[in-house]
N, C-alpha and C positions, 0 to 999 in steps of 0.2 A: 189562763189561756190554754187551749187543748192544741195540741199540735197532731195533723194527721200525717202520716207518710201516707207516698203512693201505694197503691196495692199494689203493684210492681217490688217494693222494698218488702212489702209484707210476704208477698208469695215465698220470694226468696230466703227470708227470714225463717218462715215456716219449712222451707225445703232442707236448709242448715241442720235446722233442730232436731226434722225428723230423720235427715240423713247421719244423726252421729252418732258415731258406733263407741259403745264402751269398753272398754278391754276388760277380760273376765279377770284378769292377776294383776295387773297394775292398778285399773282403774280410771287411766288415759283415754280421754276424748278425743276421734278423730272423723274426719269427712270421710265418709263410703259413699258416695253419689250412685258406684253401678250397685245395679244390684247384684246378689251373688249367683243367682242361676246364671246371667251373664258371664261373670267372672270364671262361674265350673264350665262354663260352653266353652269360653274362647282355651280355658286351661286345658281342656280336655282335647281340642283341637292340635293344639302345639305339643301337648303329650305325645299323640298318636304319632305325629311327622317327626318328633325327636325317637322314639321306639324304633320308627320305622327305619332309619339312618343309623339308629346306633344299638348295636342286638344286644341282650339283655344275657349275661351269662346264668346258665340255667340249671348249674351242678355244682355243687362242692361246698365245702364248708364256709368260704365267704357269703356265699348267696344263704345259707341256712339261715348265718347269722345275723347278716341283715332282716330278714323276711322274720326273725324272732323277734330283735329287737322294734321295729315295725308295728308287728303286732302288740306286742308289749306297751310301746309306746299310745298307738292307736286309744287301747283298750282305758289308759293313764289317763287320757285329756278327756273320754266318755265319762268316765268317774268324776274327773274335779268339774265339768261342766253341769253334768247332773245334779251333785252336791250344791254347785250353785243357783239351781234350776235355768240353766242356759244350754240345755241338751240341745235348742233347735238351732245353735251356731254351726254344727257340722250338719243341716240336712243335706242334701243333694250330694256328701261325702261316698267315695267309693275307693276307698282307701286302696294304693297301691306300691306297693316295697320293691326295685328292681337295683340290681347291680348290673353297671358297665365298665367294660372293659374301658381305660382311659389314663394316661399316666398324671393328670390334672390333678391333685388334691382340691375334689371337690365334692360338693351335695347339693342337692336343692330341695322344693316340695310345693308344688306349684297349688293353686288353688284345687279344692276336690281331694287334697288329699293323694297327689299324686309326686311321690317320693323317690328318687333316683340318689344314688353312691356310687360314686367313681373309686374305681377298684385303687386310684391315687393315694389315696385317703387312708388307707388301709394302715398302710407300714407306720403312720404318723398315730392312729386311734389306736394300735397295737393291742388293744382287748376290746371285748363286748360294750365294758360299759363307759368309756371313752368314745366308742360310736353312737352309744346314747346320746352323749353330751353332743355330737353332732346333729343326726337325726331329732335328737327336743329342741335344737336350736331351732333348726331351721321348720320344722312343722307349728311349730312359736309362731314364726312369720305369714305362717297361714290362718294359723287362727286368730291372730290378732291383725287378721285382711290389709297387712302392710302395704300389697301390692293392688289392692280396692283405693288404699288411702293415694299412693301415689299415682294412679291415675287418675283418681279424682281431682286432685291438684293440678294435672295437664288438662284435665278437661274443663275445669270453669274457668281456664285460662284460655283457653282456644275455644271453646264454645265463645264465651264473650256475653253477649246478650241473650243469645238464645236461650229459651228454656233446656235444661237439659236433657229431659223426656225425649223435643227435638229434635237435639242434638243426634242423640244415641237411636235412634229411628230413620232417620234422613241421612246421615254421615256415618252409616257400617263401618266404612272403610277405613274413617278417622279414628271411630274406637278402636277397631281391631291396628292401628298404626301409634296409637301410643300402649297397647296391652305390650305391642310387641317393643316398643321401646322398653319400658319398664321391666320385661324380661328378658330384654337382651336375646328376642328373639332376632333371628337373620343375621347373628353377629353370633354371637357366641350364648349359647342356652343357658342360664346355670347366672350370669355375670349378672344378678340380679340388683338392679337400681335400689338399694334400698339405702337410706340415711344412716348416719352414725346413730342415731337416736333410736331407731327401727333393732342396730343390730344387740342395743345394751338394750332392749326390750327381751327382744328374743331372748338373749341371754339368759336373764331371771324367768319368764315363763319356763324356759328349755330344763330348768335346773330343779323346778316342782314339778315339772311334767315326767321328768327321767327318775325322780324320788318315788314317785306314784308307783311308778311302773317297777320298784324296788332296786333302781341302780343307785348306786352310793353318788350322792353328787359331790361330794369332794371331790372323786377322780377330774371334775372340770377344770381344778387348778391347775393339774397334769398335766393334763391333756395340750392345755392355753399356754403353759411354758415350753412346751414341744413345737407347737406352732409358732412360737414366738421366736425362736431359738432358728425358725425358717425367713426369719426376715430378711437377714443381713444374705441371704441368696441371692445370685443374679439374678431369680425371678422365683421371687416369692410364691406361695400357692395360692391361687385364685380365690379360694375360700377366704382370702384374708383380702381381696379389691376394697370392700370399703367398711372392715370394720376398725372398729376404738385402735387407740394406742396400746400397745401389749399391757402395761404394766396399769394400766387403768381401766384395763378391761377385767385383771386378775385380782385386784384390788376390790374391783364393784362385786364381781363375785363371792368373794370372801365376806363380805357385809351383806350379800344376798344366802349365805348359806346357812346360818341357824335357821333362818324361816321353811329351807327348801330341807333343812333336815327334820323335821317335825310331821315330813309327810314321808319320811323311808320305814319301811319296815323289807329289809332283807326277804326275797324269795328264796 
């Protein structure tokens, strides 16, 4: 007996398959439903309005070193995506490195390639390549479109029936109300929705991404024990909302760093 589904189960079926993204360094399957010039519109939009509110310091040697490390890193993920032949995962990228002033220990990198450091951060990263392991973390979560996957997961839930095409045509205002969910837009910028699972991703991509770029990624164990060492604070740093348990996070690291040493060579 041949059994047919509805074309309704097929479309959808089909829509699944072709919406799933593969991650270039794990190798994790996940739903991207928007597409990404979406994703760098609405990025690029919340960038500008957070710029515009929060000035970007524009001298000295924090701001050098971020804007090094930046491009350092930038230049890491062109390399191992090319080697992979996945160069067109960053097109529409317009990479941008800025430090603010902000006592928060925090960072972000929103879609596009659009990378902010809260001068918080600082006293805790305490060298260059300790800001790596920041900055690889969180540019990790961009290229591995963490925040594509998580609203895609809002949206074939509140879409519902609807095709998504739709959805995303007919209800701007819905997309652009879960982009801002997911980044913690209107609330606080930076507080980004992303899963324990998203953050021990980042993690390992962040740690061959920062090797690339010639930072030692051992310093990540450092770095992780410093933060950790900020827990038991009356209020923790923000950069720590919703990742792993310390010592499981330092741990995964540690079994992720022969692989991420294999790709340092010292500048």
């Amino acid at each position: 007996m041949k059994f047919k589904l509805p074309i309704l189960a097929l479309t959808g079926f089909s829509l699944l398959f072709a919406s799933c993204y593969k991650n270039p360094v794990t190798g994790r399957r996940s739903l991207n439903l928007v597409d990404e010039g979406t994703m760098n519109s609405l990025s690029a939009q919340q960038y500008t309005t957070f710029m515009t509110t929060n000035k970007a310091v524009v001298a000295g040697k924090d701001v050098a070193m971020v804007k090094n490390v930046g491009v350092r890193m930038s230049v890491a993920v062109q390399q191992y995506l090319a080697a992979k032949g996945q160069s067109s995962l960053t097109d529409g990228y317009h990479w941008e490195f800025n430090l603010v002033n902000s006592n928060e220990a925090n960072a972000w990198c929103m879609p596009g390639g659009k990378v902010v450091v809260y001068s918080g951060i600082l006293p805790i990263t305490q060298n260059e390549t300790a800001l790596a392991v920041v900055m690889g973390h969180e540019i990790a979560h961009a290229i591995a479109r963490h925040g594509n996957e998580r609203m895609s997961q809002q949206l074939a839930v509140q879409a519902g029936g609807v095709a998504l095409s739709t959805a995303l045509s007919t209800q701007p205002g819905q997309t652009q109300n879960i982009f801002n969910s997911v980044y913690g837009v209107g609330g606080q910028l930076g507080v980004l929705a992303y899963s324990r699972k998203h953050e021990s991703e980042a993690d390992h991509m962040g740690l061959i991404f920062m090797a690339i770029a010639g930072y030692n990624p051992a310093e990540s164990v450092n770095f992780w024990q410093r933060m950790a060492s900020m827990q038991n604070s009356a209020k923790p740093p923000v950069f720590l909302s919703t990742h792993p348990d310390d010592q499981q996070r330092i741990d995964q690291i540690r079994q992720w760093l022969p692989e991420a040493q294999k790709y340092y060579k010292p500048h």
